[in-house]
C-alpha positions in Angstrom: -32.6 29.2 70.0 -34.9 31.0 66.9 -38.0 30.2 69.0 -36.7 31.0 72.7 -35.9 34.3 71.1 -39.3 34.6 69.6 -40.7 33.3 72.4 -39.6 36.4 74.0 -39.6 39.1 71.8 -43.1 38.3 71.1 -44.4 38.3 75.0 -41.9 41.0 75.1 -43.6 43.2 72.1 -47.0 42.2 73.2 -46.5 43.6 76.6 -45.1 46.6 75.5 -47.8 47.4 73.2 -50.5 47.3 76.2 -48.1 49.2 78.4 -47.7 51.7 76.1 -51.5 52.2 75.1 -52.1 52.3 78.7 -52.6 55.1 81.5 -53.2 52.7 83.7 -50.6 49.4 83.1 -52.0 48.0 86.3 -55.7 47.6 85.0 -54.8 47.1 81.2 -55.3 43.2 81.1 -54.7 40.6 83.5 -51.8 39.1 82.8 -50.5 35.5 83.5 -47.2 35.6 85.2 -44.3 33.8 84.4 -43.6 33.2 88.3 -46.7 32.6 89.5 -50.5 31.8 87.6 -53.8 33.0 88.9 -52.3 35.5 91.3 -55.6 36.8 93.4 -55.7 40.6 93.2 -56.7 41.7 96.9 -57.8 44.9 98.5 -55.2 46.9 100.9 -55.7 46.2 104.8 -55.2 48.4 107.6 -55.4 45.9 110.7 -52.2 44.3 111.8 -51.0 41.3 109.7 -50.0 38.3 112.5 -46.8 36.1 111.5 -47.8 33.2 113.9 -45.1 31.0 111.5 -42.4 33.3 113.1 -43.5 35.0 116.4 -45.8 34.1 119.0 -49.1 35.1 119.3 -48.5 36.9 122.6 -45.3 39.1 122.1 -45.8 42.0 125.2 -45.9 45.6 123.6 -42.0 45.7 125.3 -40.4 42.3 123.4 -42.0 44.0 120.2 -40.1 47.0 120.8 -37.1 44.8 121.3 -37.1 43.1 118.3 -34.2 43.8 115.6 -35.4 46.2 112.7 -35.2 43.1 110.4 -37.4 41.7 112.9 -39.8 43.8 112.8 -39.9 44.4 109.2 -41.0 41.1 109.1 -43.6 41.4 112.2 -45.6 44.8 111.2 -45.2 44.1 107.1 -44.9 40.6 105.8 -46.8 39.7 104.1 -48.6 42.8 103.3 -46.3 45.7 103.2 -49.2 47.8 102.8 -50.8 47.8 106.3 -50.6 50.9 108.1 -48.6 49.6 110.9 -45.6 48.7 108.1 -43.6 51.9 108.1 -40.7 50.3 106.0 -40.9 51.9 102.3 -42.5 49.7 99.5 -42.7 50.7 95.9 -43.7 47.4 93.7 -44.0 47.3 90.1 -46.9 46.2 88.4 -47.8 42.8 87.3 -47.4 43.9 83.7 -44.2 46.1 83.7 -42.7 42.8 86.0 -44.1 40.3 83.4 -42.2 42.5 80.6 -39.0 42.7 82.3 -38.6 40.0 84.8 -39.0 36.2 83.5 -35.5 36.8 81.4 -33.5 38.0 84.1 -34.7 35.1 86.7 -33.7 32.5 84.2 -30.5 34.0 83.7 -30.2 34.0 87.6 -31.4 30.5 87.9 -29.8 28.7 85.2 -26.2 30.6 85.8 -25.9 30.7 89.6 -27.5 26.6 89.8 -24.6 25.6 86.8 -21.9 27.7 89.2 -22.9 25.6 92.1 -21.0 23.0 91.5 -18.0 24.5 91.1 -18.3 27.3 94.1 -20.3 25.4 96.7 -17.8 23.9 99.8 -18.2 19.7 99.4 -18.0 20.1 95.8 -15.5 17.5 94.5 -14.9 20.3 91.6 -14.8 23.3 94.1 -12.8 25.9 92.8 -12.5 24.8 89.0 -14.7 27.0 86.9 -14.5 26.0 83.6 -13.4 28.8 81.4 -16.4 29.2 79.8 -17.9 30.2 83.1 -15.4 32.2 84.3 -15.7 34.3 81.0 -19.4 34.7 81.9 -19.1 35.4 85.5 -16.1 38.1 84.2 -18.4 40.3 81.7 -20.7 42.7 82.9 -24.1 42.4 82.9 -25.3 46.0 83.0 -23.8 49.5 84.0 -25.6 51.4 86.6 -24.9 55.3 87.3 -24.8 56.6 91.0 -24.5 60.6 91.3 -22.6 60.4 87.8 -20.7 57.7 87.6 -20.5 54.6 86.4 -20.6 51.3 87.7 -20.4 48.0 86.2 -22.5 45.2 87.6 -21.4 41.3 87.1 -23.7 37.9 88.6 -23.2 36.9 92.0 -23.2 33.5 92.4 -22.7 31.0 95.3 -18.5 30.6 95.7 -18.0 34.4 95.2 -20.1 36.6 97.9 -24.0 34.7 96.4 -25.9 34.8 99.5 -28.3 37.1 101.6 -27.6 40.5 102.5 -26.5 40.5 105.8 -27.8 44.2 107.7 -30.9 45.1 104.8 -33.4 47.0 106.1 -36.2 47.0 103.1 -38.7 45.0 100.7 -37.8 44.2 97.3 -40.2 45.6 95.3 -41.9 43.0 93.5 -45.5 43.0 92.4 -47.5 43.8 95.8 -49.9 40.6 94.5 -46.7 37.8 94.3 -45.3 39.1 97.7 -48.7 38.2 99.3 -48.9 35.2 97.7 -45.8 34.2 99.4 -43.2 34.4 96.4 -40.8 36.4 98.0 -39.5 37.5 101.2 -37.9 40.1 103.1 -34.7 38.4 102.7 -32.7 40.2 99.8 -30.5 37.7 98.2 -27.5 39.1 96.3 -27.4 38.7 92.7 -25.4 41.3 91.4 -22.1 42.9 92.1 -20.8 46.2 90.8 -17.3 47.4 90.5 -16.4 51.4 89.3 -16.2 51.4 85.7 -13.3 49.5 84.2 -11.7 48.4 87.8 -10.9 44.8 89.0 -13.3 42.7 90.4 -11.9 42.3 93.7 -13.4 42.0 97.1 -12.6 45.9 98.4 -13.6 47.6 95.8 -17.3 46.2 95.7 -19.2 49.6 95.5 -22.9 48.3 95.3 -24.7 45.3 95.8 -27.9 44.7 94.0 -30.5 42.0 94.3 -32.9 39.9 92.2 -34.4 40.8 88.8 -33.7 44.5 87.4 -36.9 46.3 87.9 -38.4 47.7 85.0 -40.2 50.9 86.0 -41.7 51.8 82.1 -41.1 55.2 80.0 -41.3 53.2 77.2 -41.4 56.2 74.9 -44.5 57.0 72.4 -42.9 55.7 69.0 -41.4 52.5 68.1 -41.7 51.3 72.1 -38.7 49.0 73.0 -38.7 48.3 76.6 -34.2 48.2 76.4 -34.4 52.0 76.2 -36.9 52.2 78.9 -36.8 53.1 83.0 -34.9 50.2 84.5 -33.2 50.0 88.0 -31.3 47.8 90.0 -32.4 47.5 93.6 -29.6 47.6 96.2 -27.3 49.7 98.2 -23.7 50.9 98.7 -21.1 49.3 100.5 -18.7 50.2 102.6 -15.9 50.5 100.2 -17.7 53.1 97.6 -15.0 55.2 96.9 -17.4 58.5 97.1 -20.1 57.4 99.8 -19.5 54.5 101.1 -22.3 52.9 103.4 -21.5 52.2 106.8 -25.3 52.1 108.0 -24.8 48.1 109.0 -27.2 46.2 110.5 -29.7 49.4 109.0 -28.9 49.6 105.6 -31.4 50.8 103.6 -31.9 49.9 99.9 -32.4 52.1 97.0 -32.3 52.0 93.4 -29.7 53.1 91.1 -30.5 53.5 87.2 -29.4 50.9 84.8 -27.8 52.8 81.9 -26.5 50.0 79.5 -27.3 46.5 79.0 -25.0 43.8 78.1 -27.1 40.6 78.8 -30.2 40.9 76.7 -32.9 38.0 74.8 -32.2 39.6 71.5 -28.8 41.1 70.6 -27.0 40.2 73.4 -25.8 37.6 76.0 -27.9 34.9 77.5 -27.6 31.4 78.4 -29.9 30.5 75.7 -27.7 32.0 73.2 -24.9 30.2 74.7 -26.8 26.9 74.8 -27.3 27.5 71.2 -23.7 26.5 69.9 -23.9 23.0 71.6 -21.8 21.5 73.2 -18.9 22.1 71.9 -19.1 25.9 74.0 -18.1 23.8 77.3 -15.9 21.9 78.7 -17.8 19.0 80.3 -20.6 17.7 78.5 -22.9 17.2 81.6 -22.7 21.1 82.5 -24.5 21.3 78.5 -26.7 19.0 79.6 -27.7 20.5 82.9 -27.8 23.6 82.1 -29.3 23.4 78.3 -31.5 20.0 78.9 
């Protein structure tokens, strides 16, 4: 546990310190991703981008007009989102801010949602019994975001709840422009977080937001002391149709936005994560083969 904790807080510290020194974080140093290594920078394109995987070379000028808008967020902008034809909004972090804030949030992601599988999935012989252990993680906030005011707290999605895509998402997530043409991720937005108004049950109708993938660190680290927990991070998502205030009823066109994250609850230093948990062995569960598939 000492050295994943190190392990962090020193890439963590490291990448702050550049970030932070920097005007420009995109051209301070090249930096090796945790996701992917040797990530090719390339220069943007203005000639349309052919998905020949997906559509036909010889769609007429009508059947592209007849496409869904999903559809064609994928015909005119994957996987360059930066062509001129791509009229879908697309604001990506940079490789550095993403290598600072992402890696810890995907293996949290991972490691939580592939140990809930067994218990959430339909087949499972131990469908529907979360151990309590799990249940007390999936139970306790992750973050709180604020939307016009007020407060929101956001818990893990995993597969057996609502873990899945999001069905009627109009929008790219806004990873490094450089990992999305590489291929690493799509235009399909998975859910990984829900939020609830502060303090309220987590139960189906009063789901306010819906918020994918790894919080987006966006910098404003600050000029003294830098620590990247009290810095500029968002969750990328939307409303749903049971907000209480505005409530989205945009379906099949929703489109994404990000909503501020204001506290954090799950955190590599001085606060939850699986690796922390993993730490106490395996007394902390209740079947010995979760410890070793999740911890191993």
């Amino acid at each position: 546990m000492i050295l994943l904790k190190n392990k962090y807080k020193f890439q963590i510290l490291f990448l702050v310190f550049l970030s932070a020194c920097s005007s420009q974080v995109d051209d301070a140093v090249d930096v090796e991703v945790t996701i992917a290594s040797d990530v090719q920078n390339t220069t943007t394109t203005s000639t349309q981008q052919k998905n020949t995987n997906w559509f036909p070379d010889d769609l007429t000028e009508d059947e592209i007009n007849d496409l869904s808008e999903q559809n064609k967020l994928y015909y005119f902008c994957y996987p360059d989102p930066t062509v001129e034809e791509c009229e879908y909004k697309y604001d990506g972090v940079s490789l550095l801010l993403w290598d600072i804030g992402a890696p810890f949030w995907i293996e949290q992601i991972a490691k939580i949602s592939n140990w809930s599988q067994d218990y959430g999935n339909p087949g499972s012989e131990r469908l529907g019994e979360y151990p309590q252990e799990l249940k007390d993680i999936l139970s306790s906030p992750a973050f709180k975001i604020s939307d016009n005011n007020d407060i929101y707290d956001c818990f893990l999605s995993v597969p057996g709840s609502t873990g899945g895509r999001m069905m009627g998402v109009i929008g790219i997530y806004p990873a490094p422009l450089e990992l999305i043409r590489d291929g690493l991720y799509n235009y399909e937005p998975l859910i990984s977080w829900e939020c609830y108004p502060e303090n309220e049950l987590q139960t189906y109708n009063n789901i306010s937001h819906k918020g994918s993938w790894s919080p987006l660190l966006r910098g404003n680290f600050g000029n003294h002391s830098p620590n990247p927990r009290n810095a500029s991070w968002f969750m990328w998502g939307h409303r749903t149709s049971y907000h209480p205030i505005s409530p989205n009823n945009d379906f099949p066109n929703i489109v994404p936005e990000e909503f501020e994250i204001i506290e954090f609850f799950w955190w590599w230093d001085d606060g939850f994560s699986i690796e922390q948990f993993c730490s106490k062995g395996t007394g902390a569960f209740t079947y010995e083969e979760d410890y070793d598939s999740v911890c191993g």
